[in-house]
Residue frames as qw, qx, qy, qz and C-alpha x, y, z in Angstrom:
[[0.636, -0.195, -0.026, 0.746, 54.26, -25.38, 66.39],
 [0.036, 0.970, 0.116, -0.211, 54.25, -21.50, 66.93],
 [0.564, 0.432, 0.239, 0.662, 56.30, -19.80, 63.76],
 [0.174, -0.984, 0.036, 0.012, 57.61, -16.46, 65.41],
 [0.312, 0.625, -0.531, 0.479, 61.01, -14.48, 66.12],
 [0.120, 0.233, -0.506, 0.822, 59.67, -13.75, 69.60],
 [0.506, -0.551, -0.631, -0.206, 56.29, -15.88, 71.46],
 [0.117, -0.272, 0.667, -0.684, 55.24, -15.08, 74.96],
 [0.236, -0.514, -0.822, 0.066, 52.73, -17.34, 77.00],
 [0.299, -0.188, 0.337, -0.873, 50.07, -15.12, 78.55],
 [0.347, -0.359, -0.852, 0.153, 48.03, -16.88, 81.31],
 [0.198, -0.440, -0.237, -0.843, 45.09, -14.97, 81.95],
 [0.313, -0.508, 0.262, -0.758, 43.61, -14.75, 85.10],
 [0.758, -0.211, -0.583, -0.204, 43.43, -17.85, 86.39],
 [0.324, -0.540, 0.316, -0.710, 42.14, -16.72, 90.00],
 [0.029, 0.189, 0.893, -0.408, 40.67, -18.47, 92.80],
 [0.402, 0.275, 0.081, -0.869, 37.73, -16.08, 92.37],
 [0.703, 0.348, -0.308, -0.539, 37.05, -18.00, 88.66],
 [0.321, 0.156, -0.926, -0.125, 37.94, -21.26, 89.69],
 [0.630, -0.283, -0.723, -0.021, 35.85, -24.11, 91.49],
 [0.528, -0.579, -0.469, 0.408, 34.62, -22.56, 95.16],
 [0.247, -0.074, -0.022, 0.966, 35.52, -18.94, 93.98],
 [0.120, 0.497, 0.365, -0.778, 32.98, -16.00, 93.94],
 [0.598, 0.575, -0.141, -0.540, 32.98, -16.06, 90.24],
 [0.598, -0.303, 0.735, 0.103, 33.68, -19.65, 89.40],
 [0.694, 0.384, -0.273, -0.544, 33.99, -21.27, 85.78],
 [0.966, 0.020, 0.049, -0.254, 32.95, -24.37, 85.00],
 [0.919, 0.208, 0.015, 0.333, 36.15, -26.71, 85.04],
 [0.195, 0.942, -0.222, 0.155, 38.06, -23.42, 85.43],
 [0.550, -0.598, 0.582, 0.035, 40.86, -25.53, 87.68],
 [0.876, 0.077, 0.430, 0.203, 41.27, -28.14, 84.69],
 [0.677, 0.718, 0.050, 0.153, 43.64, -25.67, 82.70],
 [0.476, -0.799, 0.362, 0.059, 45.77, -25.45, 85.60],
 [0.703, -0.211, 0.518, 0.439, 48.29, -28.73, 84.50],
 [0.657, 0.596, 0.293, 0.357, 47.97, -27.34, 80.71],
 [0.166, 0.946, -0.143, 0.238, 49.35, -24.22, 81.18],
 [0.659, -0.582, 0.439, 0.187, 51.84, -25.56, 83.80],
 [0.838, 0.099, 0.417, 0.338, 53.46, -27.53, 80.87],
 [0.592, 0.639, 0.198, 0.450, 53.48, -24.93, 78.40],
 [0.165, -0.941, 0.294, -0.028, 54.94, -22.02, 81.19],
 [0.770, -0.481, 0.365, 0.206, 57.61, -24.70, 81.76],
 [0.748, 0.320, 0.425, 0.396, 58.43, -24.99, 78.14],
 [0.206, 0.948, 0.102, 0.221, 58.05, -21.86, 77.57],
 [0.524, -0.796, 0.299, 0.037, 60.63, -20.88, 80.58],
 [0.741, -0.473, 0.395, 0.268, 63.11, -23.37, 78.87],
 [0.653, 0.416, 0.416, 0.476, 63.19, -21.97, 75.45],
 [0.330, -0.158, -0.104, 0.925, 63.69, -18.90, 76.84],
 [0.057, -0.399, -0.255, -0.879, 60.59, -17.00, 76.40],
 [0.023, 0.297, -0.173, 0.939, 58.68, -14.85, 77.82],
 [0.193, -0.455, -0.819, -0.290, 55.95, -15.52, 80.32],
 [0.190, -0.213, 0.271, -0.919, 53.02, -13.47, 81.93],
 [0.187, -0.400, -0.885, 0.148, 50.07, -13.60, 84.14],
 [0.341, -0.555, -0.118, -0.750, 47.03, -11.17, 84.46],
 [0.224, -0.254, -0.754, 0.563, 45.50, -10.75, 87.49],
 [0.279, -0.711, -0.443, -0.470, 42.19, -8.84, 88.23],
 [0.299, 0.489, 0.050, 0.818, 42.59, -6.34, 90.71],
 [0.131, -0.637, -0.417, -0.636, 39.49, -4.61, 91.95],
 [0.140, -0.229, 0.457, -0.848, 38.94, -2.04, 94.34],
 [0.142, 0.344, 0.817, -0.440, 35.80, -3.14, 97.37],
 [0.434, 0.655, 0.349, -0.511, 33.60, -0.35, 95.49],
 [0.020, 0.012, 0.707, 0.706, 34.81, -1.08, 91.83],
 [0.588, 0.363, 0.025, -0.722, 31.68, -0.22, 89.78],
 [0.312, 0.153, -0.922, -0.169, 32.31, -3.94, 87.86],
 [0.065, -0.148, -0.970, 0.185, 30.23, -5.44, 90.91],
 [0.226, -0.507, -0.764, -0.329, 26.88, -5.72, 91.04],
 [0.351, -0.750, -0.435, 0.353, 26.22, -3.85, 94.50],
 [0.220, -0.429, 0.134, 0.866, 28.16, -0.76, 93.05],
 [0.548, 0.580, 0.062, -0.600, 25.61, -1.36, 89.68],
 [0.329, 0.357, -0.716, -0.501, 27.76, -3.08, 87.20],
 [0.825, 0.104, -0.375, -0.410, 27.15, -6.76, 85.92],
 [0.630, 0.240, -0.674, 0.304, 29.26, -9.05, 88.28],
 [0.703, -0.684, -0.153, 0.125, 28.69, -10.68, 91.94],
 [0.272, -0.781, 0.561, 0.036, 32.28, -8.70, 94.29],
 [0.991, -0.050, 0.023, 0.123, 35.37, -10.75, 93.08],
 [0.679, 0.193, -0.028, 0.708, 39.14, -10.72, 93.07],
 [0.154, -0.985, 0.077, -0.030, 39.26, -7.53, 95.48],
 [0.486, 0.699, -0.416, 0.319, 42.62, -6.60, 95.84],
 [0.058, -0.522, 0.693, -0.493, 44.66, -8.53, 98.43],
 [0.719, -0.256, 0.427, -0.485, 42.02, -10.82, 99.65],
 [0.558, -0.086, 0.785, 0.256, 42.62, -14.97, 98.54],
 [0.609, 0.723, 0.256, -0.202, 39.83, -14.48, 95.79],
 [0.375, 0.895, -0.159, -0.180, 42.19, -12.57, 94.16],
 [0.404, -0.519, 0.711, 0.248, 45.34, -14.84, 94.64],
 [0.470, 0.457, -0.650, -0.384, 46.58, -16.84, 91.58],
 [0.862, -0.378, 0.024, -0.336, 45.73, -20.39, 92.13],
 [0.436, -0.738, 0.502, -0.117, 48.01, -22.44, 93.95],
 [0.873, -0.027, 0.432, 0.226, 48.84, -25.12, 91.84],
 [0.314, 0.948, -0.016, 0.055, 50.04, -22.49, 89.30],
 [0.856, -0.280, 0.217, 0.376, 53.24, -23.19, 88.86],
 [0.487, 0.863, -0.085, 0.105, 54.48, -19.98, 87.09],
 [0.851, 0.104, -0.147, 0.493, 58.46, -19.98, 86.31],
 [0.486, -0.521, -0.050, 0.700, 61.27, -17.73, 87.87],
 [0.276, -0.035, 0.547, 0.790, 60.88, -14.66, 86.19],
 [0.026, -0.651, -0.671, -0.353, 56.96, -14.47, 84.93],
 [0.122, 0.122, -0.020, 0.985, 55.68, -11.35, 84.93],
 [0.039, -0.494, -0.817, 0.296, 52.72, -10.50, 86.62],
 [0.078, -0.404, -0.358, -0.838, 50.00, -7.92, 84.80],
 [0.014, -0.441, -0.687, 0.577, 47.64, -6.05, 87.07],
 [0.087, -0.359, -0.451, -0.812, 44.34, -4.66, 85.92],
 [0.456, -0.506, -0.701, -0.214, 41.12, -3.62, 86.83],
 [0.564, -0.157, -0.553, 0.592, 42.59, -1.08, 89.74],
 [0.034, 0.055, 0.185, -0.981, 40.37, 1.53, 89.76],
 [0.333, 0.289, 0.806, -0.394, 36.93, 1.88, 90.35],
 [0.499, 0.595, -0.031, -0.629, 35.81, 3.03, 87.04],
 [0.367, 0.452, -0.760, -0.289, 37.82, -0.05, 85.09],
 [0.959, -0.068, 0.069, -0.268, 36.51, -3.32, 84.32],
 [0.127, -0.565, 0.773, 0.260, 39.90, -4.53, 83.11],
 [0.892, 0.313, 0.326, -0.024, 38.37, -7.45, 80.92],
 [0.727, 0.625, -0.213, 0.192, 41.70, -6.89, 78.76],
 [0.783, -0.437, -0.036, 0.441, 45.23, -7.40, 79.99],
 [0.440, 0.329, 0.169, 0.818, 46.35, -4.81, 77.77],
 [0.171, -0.826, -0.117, -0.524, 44.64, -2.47, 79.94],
 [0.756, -0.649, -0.014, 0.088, 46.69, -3.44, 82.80],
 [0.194, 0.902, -0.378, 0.082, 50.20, -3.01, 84.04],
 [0.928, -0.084, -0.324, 0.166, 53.42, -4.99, 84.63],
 [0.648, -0.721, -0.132, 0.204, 54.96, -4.84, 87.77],
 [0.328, -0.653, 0.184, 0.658, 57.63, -2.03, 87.62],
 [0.508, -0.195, 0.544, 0.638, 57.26, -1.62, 83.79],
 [0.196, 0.277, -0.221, -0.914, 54.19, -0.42, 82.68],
 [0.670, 0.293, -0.065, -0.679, 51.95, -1.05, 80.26],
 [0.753, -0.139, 0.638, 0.087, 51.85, -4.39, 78.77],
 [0.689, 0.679, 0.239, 0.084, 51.91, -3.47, 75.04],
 [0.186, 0.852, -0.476, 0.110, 54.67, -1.11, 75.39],
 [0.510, -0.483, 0.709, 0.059, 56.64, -4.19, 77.41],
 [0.820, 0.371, 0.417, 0.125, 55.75, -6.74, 74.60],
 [0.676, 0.697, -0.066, 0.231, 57.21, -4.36, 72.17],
 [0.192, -0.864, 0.438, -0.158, 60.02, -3.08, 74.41],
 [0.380, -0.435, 0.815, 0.043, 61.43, -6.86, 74.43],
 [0.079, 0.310, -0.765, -0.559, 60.43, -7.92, 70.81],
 [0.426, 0.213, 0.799, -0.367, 57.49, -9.95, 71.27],
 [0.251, 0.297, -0.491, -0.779, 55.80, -10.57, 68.32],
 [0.690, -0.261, -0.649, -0.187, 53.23, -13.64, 69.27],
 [0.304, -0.393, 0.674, -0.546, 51.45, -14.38, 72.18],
 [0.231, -0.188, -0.955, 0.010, 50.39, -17.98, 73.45],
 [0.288, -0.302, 0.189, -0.889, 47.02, -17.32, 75.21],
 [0.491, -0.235, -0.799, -0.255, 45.06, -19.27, 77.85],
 [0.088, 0.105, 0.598, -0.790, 43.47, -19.05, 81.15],
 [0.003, 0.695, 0.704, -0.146, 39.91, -17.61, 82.16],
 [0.597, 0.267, 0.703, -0.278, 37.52, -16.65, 81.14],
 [0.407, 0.246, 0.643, 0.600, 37.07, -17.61, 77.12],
 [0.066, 0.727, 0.584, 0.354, 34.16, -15.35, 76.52],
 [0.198, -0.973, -0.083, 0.081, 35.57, -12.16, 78.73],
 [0.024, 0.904, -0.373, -0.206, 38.92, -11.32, 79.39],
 [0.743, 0.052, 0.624, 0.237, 40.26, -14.31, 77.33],
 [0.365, 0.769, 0.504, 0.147, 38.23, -12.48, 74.32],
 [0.060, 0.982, 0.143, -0.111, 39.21, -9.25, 75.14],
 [0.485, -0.612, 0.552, 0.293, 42.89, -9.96, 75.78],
 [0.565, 0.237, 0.662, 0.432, 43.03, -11.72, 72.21],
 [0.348, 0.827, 0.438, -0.052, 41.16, -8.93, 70.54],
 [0.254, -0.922, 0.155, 0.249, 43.46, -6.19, 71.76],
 [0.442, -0.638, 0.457, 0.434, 46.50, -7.68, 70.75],
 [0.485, 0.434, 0.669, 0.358, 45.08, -8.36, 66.96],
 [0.278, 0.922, 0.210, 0.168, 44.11, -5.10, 66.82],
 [0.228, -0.902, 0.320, 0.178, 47.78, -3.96, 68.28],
 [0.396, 0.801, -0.434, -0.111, 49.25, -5.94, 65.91],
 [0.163, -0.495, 0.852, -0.042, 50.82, -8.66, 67.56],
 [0.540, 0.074, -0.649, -0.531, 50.13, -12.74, 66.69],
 [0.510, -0.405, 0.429, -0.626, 47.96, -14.59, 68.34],
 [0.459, -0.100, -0.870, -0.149, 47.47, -18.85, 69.16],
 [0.641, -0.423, 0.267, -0.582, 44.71, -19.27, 71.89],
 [0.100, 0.320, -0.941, 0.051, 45.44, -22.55, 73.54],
 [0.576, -0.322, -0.423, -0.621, 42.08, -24.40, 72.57],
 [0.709, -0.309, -0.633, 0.027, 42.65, -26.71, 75.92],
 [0.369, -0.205, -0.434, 0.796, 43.94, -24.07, 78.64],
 [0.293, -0.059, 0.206, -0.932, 40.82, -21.79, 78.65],
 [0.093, -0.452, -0.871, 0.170, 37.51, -22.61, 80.16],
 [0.039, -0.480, -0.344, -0.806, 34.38, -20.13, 79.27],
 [0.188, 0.081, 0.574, -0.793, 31.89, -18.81, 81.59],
 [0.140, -0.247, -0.771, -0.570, 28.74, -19.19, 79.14],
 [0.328, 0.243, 0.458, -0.790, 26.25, -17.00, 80.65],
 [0.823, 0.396, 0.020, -0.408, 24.04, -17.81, 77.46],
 [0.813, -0.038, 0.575, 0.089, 24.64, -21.09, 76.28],
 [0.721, 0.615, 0.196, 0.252, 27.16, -20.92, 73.22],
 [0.008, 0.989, -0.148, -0.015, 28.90, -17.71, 74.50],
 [0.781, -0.429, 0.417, 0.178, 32.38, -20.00, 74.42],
 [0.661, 0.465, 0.552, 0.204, 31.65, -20.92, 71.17],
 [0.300, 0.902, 0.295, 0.098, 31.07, -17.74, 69.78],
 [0.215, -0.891, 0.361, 0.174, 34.23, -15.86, 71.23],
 [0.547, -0.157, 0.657, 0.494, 36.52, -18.80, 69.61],
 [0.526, 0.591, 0.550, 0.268, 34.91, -18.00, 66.43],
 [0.175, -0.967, -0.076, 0.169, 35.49, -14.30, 67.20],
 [0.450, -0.648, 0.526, 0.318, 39.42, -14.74, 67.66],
 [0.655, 0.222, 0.679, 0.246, 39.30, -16.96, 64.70],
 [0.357, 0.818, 0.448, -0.052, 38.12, -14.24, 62.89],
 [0.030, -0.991, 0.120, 0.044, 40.26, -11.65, 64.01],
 [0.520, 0.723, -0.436, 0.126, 43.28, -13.58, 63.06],
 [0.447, -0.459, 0.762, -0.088, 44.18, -15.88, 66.40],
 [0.506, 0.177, -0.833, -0.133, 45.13, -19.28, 65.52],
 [0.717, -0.410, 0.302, -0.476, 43.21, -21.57, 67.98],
 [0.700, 0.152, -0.678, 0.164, 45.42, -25.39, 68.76],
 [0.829, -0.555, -0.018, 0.065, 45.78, -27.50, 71.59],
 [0.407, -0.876, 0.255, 0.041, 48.71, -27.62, 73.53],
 [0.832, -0.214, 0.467, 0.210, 50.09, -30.30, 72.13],
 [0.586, 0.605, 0.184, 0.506, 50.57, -28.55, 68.82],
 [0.164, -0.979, -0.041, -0.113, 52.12, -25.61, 70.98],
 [0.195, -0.731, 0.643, 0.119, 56.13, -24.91, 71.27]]
């Protein structure tokens, strides 16, 4: 059970792109789909807040591999890749973070992105009390990681939801290692079932 004034769920990118048959697919990345369903729903009926990142990226983002960075082209902007997946079942209301929209930004944090007609996301968290976020989605070891970091170091509390994210593990452990990370930096890491 999350002890706060004021939780929000953030549900990190969980793309087509990074699921099963996507351009950048993680392993299992579709099995955190019903977990998070449950906990937006809860979330939605205790009245709090929920959000969703989204990746972004322009055709020549420097992120992809043919432009130089480290990553095969995913989640361009507009194309399915980039759609939320479709069993996603986000409630009336969820707020929808956009990163990654220029061609010089990796967005691997959601705090570097914006919500739709409001800005930043850090200044909206504080601009409607937030004071904890829930955190799950894709991918543990990137913008899971990065998105958890940020908001430890901005102050706000964090629970990763140990069963609603799914890693990418380019080296074998890299999952591992990023829970341990968050752990570190002060997230709380519980399954869902200890969640709301």
């Amino acid at each position: 059970m999350i002890e706060a004034e004021c939780p929000a769920l953030l549900i990190v990118d969980l793309q087509n792109d990074f699921c099963p048959g996507g351009a950048l697919a993680v392993d299992g990345g579709d099995q955190v789909v019903p977990v998070l369903n449950r906990l937006a729903a809860r979330a939605a009926a205790l009245g709090f807040y929920v959000y969703a990142s989204r990746d972004w990226h322009p055709v020549d983002s420097l992120h992809f591999a043919e432009n130089g960075g480290p990553w095969p082209t995913h989640c361009v902007a507009g194309t399915p890749g980039a759609r939320l997946h479709r069993d996603l079942a986000l409630p009336s209301g969820a707020m929808i973070v956009t990163k990654g929209v220029a061609r010089d930004e990796h967005g691997y944090s959601a705090f570097e992105g914006q919500v739709t007609g409001r800005g930043a996301l850090g200044d909206d968290l504080v601009a409607r009390g937030v004071d904890h976020l829930i955190v799950g989605g894709l991918a543990t070891d990137y913008c899971v990681r990065a998105s958890v970091l940020d908001a430890r170091r901005l102050g706000f509390g964090v629970t990763v939801i140990e069963d609603g994210v799914r890693a990418v593990n380019l080296a074998t452990g890299d999952g591992t290692r990023a829970i341990d990370e968050m752990r570190e930096a002060g997230a709380h890491i519980m399954p869902a079932s200890d969640i709301l």
